[in-house]
C-alpha positions in Angstrom: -87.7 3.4 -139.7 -85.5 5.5 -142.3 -85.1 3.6 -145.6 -81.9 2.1 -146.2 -81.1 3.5 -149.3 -81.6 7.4 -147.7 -78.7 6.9 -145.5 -75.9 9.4 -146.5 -73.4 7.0 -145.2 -73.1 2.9 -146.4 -73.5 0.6 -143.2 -70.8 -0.9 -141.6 -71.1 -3.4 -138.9 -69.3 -1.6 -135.8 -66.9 -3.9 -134.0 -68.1 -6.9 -131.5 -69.1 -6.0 -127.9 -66.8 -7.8 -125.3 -68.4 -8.3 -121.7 -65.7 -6.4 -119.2 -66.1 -5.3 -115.2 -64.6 -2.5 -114.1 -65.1 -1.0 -110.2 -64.8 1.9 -108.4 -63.2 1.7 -105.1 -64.4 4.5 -103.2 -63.3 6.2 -99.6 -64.1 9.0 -97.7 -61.6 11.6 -97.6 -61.2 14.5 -95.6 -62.3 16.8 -98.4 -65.3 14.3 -99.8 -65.3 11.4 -101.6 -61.9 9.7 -103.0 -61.7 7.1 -106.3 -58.5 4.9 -106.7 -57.6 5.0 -110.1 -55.1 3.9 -112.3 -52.7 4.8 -115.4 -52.9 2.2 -118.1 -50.0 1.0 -119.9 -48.9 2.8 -123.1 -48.7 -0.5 -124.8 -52.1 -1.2 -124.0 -54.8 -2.3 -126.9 -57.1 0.4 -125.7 -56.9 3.8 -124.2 -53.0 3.6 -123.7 -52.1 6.0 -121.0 -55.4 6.9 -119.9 -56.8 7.0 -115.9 -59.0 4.4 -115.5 -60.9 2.3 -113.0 -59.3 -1.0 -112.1 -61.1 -3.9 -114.2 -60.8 -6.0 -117.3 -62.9 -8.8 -119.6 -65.3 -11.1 -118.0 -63.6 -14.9 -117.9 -65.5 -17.8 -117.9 -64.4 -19.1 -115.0 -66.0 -15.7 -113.4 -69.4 -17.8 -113.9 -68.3 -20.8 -112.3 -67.7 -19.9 -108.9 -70.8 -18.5 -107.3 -70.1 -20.8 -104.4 -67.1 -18.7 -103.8 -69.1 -15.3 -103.4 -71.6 -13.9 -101.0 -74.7 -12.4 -102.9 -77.6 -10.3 -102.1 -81.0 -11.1 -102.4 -81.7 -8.7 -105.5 -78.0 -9.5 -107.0 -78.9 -11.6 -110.8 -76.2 -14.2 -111.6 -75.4 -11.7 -114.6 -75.0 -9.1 -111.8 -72.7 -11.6 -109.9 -70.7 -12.5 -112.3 -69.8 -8.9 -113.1 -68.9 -8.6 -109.4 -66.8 -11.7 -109.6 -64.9 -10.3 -112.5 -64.7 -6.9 -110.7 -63.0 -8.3 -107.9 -60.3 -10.5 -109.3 -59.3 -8.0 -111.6 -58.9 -5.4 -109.1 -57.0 -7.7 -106.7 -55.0 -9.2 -110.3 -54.1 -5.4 -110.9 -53.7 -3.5 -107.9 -53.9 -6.2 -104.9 -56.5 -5.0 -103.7 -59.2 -8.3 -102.3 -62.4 -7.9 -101.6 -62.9 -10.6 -99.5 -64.1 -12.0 -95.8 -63.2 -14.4 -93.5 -66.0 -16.7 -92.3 -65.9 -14.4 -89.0 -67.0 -11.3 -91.0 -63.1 -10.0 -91.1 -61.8 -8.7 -94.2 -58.9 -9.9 -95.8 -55.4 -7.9 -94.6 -52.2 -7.8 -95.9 -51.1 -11.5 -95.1 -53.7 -13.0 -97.0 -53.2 -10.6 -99.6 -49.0 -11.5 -99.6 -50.2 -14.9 -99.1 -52.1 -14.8 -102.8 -50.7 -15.1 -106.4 -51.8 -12.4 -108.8 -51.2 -14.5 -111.9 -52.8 -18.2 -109.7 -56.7 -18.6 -110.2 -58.1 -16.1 -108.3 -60.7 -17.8 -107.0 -59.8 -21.6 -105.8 -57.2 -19.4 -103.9 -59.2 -17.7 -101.9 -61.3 -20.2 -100.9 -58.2 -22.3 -99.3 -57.6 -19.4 -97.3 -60.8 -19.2 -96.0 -61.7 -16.1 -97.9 -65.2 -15.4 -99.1 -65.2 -12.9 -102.7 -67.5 -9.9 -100.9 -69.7 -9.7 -103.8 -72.8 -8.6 -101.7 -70.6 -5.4 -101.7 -70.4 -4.5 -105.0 -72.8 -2.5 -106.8 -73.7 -1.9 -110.2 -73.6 1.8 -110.8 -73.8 2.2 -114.4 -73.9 0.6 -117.7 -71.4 1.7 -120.7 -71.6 0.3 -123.8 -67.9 1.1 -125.8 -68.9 3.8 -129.1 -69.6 2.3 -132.2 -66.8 3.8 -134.4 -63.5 2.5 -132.1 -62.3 -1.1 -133.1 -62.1 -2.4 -129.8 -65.8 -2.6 -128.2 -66.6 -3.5 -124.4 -70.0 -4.0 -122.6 -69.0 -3.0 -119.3 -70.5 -2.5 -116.1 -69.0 0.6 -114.0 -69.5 -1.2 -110.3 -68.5 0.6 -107.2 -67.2 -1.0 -103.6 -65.3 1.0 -100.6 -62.5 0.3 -100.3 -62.1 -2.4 -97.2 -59.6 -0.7 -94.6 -56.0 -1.3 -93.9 -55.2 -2.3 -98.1 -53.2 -0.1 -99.8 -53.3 -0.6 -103.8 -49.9 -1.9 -105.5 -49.7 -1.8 -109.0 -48.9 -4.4 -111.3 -46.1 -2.5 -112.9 -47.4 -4.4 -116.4 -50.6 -3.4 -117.1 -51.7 -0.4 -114.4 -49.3 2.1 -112.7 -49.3 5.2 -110.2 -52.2 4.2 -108.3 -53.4 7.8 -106.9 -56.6 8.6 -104.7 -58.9 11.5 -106.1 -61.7 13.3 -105.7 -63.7 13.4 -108.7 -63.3 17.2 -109.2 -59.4 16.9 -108.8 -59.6 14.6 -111.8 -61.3 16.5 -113.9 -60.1 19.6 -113.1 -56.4 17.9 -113.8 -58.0 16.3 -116.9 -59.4 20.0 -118.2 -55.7 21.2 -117.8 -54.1 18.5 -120.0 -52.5 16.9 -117.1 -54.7 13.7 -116.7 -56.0 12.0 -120.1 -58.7 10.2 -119.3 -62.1 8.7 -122.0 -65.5 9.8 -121.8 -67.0 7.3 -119.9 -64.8 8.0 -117.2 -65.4 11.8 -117.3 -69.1 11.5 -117.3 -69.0 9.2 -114.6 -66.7 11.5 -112.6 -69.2 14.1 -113.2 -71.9 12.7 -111.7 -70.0 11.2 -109.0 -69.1 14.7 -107.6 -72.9 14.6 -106.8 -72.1 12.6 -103.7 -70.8 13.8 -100.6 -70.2 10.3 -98.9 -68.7 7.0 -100.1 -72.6 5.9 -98.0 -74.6 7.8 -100.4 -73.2 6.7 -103.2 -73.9 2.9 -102.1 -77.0 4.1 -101.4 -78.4 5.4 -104.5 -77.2 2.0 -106.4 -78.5 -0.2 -103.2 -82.0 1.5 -104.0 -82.7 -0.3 -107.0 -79.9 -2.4 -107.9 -79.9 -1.9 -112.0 -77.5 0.7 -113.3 -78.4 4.5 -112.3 -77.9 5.2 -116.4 -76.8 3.5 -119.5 -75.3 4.7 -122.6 -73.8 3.5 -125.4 -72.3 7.2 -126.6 -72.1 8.6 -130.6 -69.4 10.7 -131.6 -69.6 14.0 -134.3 -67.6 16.9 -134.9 -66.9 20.4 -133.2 -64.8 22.7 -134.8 -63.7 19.7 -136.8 -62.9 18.0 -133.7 -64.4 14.9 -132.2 -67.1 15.5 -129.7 -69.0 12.4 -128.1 -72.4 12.9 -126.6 -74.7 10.4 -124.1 -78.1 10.0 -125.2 -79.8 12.5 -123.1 -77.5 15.5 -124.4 -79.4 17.1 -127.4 -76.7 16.1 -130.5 -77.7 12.3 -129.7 -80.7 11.9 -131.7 -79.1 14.0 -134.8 -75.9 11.2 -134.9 -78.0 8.3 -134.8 -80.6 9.2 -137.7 -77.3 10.7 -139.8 -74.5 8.3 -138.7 -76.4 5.0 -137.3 -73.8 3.5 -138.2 -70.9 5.2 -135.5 -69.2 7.2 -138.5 -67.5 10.5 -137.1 -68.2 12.8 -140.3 -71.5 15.1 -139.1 -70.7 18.2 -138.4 -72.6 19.5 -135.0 -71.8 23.1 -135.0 -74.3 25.4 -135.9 -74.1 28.0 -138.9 -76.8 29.4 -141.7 -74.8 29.5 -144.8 -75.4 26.1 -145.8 -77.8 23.5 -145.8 -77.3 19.9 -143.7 -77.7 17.4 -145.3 -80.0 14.8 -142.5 -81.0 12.2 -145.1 -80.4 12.3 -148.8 -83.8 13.7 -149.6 -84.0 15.7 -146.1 -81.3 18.7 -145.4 -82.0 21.4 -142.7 -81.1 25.2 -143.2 -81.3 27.1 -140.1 -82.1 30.9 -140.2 -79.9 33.7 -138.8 -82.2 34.3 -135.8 -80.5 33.1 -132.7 -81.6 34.6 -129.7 -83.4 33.2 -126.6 -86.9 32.1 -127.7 -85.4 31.1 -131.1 -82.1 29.0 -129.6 -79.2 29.1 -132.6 -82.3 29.9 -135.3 -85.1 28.2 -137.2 -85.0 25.6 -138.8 -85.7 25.2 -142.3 -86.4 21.9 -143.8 -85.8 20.5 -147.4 -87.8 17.3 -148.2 -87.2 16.3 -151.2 -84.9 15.2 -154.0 -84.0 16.8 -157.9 -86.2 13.7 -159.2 -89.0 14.0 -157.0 -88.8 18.0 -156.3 -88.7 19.7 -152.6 -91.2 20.8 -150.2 -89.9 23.3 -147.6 -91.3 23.1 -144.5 -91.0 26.4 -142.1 -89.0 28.8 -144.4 -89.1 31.0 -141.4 -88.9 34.6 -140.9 -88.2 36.8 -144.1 -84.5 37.2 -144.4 -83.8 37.5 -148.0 -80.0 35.6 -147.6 -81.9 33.3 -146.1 -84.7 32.7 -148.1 -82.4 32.8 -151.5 -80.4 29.9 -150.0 -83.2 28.0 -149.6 -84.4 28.5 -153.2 -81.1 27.6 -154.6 -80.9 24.4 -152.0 -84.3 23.3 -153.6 -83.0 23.8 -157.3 -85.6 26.1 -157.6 -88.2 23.4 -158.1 -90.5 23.9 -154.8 -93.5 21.9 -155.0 -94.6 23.4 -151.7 -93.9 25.5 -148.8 -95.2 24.4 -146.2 -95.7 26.7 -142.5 -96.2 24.9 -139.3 -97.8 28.1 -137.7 -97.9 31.9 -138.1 -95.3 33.1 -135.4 -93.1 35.3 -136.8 -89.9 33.5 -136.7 -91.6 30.6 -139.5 -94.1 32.1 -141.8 -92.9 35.6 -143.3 -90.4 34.0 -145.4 -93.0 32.2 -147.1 -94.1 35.0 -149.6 -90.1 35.8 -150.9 -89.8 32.1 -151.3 -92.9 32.0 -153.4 -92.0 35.1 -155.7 -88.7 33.8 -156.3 -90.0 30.3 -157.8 -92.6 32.3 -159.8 -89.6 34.9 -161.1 -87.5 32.3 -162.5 -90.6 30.5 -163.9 -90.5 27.3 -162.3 -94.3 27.7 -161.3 -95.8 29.0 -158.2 -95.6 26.1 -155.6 -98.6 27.1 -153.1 -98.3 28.3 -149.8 -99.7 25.7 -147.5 -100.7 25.7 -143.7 -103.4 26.4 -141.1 -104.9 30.1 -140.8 -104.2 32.5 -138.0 -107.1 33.0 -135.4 -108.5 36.0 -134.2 -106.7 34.9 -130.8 -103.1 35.4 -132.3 -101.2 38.5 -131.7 -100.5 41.1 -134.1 -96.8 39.8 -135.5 -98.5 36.7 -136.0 -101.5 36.8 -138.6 -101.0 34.4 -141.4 -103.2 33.3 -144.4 -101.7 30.4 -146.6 -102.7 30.1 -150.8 -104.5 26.9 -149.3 -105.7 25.2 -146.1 -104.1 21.8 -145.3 -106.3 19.5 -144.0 -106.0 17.1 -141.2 -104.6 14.0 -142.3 -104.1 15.1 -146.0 -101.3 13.8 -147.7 -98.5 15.3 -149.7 -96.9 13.6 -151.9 -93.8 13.8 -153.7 -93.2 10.9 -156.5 -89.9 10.6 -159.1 -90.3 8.4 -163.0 -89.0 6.2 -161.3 -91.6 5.5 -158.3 -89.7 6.9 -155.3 -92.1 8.3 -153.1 -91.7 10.9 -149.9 -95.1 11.5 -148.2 -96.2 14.5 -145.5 -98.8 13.4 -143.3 -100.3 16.9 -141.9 -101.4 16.5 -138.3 -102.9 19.4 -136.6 -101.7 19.9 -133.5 -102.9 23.1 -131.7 -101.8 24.0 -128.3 -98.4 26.3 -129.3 -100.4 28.3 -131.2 -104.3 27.9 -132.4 -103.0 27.1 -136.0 -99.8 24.8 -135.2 -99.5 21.9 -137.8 -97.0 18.7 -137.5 -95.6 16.7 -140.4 -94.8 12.9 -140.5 -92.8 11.8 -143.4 -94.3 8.5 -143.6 -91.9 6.0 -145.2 -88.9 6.7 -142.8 -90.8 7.7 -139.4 -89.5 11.3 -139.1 -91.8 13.7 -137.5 -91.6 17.4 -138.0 -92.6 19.5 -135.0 -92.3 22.6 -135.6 -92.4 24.5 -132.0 -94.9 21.8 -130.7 -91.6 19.8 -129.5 -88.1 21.5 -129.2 -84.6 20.1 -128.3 -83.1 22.1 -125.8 -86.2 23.9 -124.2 -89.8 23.4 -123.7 -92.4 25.2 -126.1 -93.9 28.4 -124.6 -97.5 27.7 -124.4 -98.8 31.5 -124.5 -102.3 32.8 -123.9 -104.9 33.3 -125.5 -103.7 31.5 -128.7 -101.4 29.2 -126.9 -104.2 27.0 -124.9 -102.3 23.9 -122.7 -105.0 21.3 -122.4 -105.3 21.5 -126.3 -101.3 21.2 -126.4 -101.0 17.9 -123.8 -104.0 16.7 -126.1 -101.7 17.2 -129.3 -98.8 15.6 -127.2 -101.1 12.3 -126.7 -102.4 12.7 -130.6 -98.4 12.6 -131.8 -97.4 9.8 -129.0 -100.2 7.7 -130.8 -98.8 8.7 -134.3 -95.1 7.1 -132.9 -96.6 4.2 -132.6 -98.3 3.5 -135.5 -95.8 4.9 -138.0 -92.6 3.8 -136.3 -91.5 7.1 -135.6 -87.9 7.0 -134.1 -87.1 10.8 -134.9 -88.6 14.1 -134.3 -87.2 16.7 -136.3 -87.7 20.2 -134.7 -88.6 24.0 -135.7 -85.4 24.7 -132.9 -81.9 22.4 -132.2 -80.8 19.3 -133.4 -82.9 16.6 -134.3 -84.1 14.5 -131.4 -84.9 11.0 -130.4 -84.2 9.4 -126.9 -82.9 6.7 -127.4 -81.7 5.1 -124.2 -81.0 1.2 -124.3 -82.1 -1.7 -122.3 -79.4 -2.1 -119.5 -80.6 -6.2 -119.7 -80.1 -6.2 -123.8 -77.4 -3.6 -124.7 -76.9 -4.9 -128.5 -80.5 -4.5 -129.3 -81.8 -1.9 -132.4 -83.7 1.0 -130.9 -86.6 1.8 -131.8 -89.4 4.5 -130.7 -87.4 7.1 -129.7 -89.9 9.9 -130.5 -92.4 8.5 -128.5 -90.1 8.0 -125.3 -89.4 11.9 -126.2 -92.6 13.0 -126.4 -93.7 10.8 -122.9 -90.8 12.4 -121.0 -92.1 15.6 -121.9 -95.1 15.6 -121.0 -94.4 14.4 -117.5 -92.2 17.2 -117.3 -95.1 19.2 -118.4 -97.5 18.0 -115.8 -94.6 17.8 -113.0 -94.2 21.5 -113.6 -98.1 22.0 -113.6 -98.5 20.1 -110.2 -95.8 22.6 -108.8 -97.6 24.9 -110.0 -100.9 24.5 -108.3 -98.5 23.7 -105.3 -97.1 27.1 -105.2 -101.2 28.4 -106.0 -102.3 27.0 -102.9 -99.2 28.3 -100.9 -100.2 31.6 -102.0 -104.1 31.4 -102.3 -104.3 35.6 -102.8 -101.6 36.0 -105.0 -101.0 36.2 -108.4 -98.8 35.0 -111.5 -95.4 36.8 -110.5 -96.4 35.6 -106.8 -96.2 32.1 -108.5 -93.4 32.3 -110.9 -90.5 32.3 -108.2 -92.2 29.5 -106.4 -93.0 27.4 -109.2 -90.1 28.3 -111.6 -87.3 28.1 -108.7 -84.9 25.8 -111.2 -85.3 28.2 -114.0 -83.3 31.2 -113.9 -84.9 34.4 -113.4 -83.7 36.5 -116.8 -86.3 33.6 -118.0 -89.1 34.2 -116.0 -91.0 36.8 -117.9 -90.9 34.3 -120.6 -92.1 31.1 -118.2 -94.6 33.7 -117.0 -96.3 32.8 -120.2 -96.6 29.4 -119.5 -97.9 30.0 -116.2 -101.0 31.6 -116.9 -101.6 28.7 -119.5 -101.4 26.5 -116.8 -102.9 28.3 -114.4 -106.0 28.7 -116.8 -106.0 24.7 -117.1 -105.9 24.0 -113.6 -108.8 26.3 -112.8 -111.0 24.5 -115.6 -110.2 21.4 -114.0 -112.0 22.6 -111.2 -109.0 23.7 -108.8 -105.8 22.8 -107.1 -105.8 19.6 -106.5 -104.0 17.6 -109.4 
């Protein structure tokens, strides 16, 4: 866990979570799949104006009348009462009732005429002889409201279709304009300026337009009745512009170890002119070498503060701008430079580093790392000043006592001489190319060996867990750190990111090997660009010479494994 006191921003205690229902009612039109929604009042506390999703706050009384309701088997009382609340509010906003008669009918427009909106909801159902249809409401996902607005909701986004022969009416004092509309309408509208709607509802548009019938989106939430995803989102700037991002989408992890906290300030976009500051003894400086293996550059690290002097880890390849900027980041005082592996994009700027510390005689801070192997390729030979050990420490320490300690872990499988850092007091782990945000690590024969990398993967995973490692801080994109939340306990800290990061890859790693040895027994006579279109069929082919790579590591693992059958 990051010390307290290396936050860049003071903590603040983001606003209270309210629980809140909202549903999607869902019909099949002629074109695909149809959601009613709704403009909010412009008066209204929170997203004035906006499109929404008929719904409001959980009430008490929501709890107390499970009687009331039909349930499924699999439906929690939690569950139910968010269906409760769904359906009251969508009846006490847009008369819409999702209810039955005891003969299996569903309510029509006399019962509905026969109801008051502003009455409880539902003692009067029950003298009608209604039954609330919550068996027919299911959870589809989970939003928790973003930590830097004022207002704060923990709301379930439940969908129900839409019982035939209703037609919405609006309250006229909290919802207007009812309209039907297919998710891509919406959004399309939404792109144009011509239909404000929030982020939760755009993502959940988005993923809605995955559906091609009101049946298979039941479906999919019927199959394990828990939200399909849940996300509490974090917000940081674009262009000086708010951007908000779930926590799959690669900026996540970077706002939560910067801005834990929900404060828009951190920039996002990507430039090599100055350093970012992460922490206030860790800033990143990436290199001007964008391209396709290297994504927007390498990253440079800083760890370190004036007191305690830097290490740089990874000053990458030898740009001299580059290069000076990190020596005039560090204040000149380098205590080490430190290169996860020889590939040409992380170790050549090691040298110019060191000669400019020893010009402006401020000492010679050693060059540090694991030698080259015969195996690497030509670009890639590399000899540090000294060999780090595995498991050595390095330790920077102020007059004061402050402390920032590098735990080297080698961890070949990239390349033959690839070393990872852990800076042990605030559970930060530096990957260099071993794990990337935005790509997987090319695993390239002979010095690139996969068993020895999934071994690596397990060695880190371990090192998650006994550290506390929440972030991992790669050689390529922002940092990372997957930090999903319980659906059951939204308000809880997260912790162990890094080692849910590193777990989801390497089941992607071994998914992508099974299809491999899949698309080897398909073609028992063929070879590696026989295998790539099979087994790379999601990747696009201008990237295929580079997964061909890859391949042949796999291909080399499965065969010492003894064959095709994984």
């Amino acid at each position: 866990m990051v010390r307290p006191a290396q936050l860049l921003h003071p903590a603040r205690t983001p606003a209270p979570l309210r629980p809140a229902a909202t549903v999607l009612l869902l019909r099949d039109g002629p074109d695909g799949v149809e959601v009613l929604m709704t403009r909010r009042s412009m008066t209204a506390s929170f997203a004035p104006g906006a499109y929404v999703f008929p719904g409001g706050g959980i009430d008490a009384a929501d709890a107390q009348c499970f009687d009331a309701a039909a349930r499924r088997p699999t439906q929690t009382d939690l569950r139910l009462t968010q269906a409760i609340a769904a359906i009251r509010e969508s009846f006490e906003e847009l008369g819409v009732l999702l209810a039955r008669h005891a003969d299996g009918r569903w309510a029509g427009a006399d019962d509905i005429a026969a109801l008051d909106r502003k009455a409880p909801f539902a003692a009067q159902c029950a003298a009608r002889g209604l039954r609330l249809a919550a068996d027919e409401v299911f959870v589809l996902a989970h939003w928790i409201t973003d930590r830097d607005l004022s207002r704060r909701f923990d709301v379930p986004f439940l969908v129900a279709r839409m019982p035939e022969g209703q037609e919405p009416v609006a309250d006229e004092a909290e919802q207007f304009e009812p309209l039907w509309v297919r998710p891509a309408d919406a959004l399309a509208r939404h792109a144009a300026g011509q239909f404000f709607i929030i982020f939760p509802t755009i993502r959940t548009l988005e993923r809605l337009q995955a559906h091609a019938t009101v049946q298979s989106v039941l479906d999919a939430c019927a199959a394990h009745d828990e939200p399909l995803w849940t996300s509490c989102p974090r917000a940081g700037l674009v262009h000086g512009r708010e951007s908000r991002h779930m926590e799959h989408e690669p900026p996540f992890g970077e706002l939560a170890l910067v801005c834990p906290d929900g404060q828009i300030v951190h920039p996002l976009d990507w430039q090599h002119e100055q350093p970012v500051a992460l922490l206030r003894h860790v800033a990143r400086l990436t290199a001007p070498n964008p391209g396709v293996m290297t994504g927007p550059g390498t990253n440079s690290y800083l760890v370190g503060d004036p007191g305690t002097g830097f290490v740089v880890i990874d000053p990458g390849p030898d740009e001299p701008e580059h290069i000076e900027r990190l020596w005039r980041a560090a204040g000149a005082d380098l205590r080490a430079i430190v290169c996860t592996h020889s590939h040409p994009d992380h170790s050549p700027g090691a040298q110019r580093l060191q000669s400019l510390c020893t010009q402006a005689g401020r000492g010679t801070p050693p060059i540090l790392g694991l030698a080259s192997l015969p195996t690497a390729r030509e670009n890639s030979r590399f000899t540090p000043d000294r060999e780090l050990a595995d498991g050595e420490r390095i330790e920077l320490r102020d007059a004061a006592g402050l402390t920032h300690t590098l735990l080297a872990v080698h961890t070949p499988g990239h390349a033959a001489n690839h070393v990872c850092l852990v800076l042990l007091e605030d559970g930060l782990l530096f990957s260099g190319d071993h794990i990337l945000n935005g790509s997987t690590t090319v695993i390239d024969p002979p010095d690139g060996n996969m068993s020895a990398y999934l071994d690596s993967l397990d060695r880190l995973a371990a090192l998650c867990d006994e550290h506390g490692i929440d972030f991992i801080l790669p050689a390529h994109g922002h940092v990372l750190g997957d930090l999903r939340r319980d659906a059951d306990n939204a308000s809880a800290p997260v912790e162990g990111g890094a080692r849910r990061a590193i777990d989801h890859l390497k089941a992607h790693r071994l998914a992508r090997e099974a299809k491999i040895a899949r698309a080897m027994a398909q073609r028992p006579d063929g070879g590696l660009d026989d295998w790539v279109p099979l087994a790379y069929d999601d990747v696009p082919d201008r990237l295929w010479p580079v997964a061909r790579r890859s391949l042949q590591a796999h291909v080399d693992r499965i065969r010492a494994l003894g064959g095709f059958n994984l």
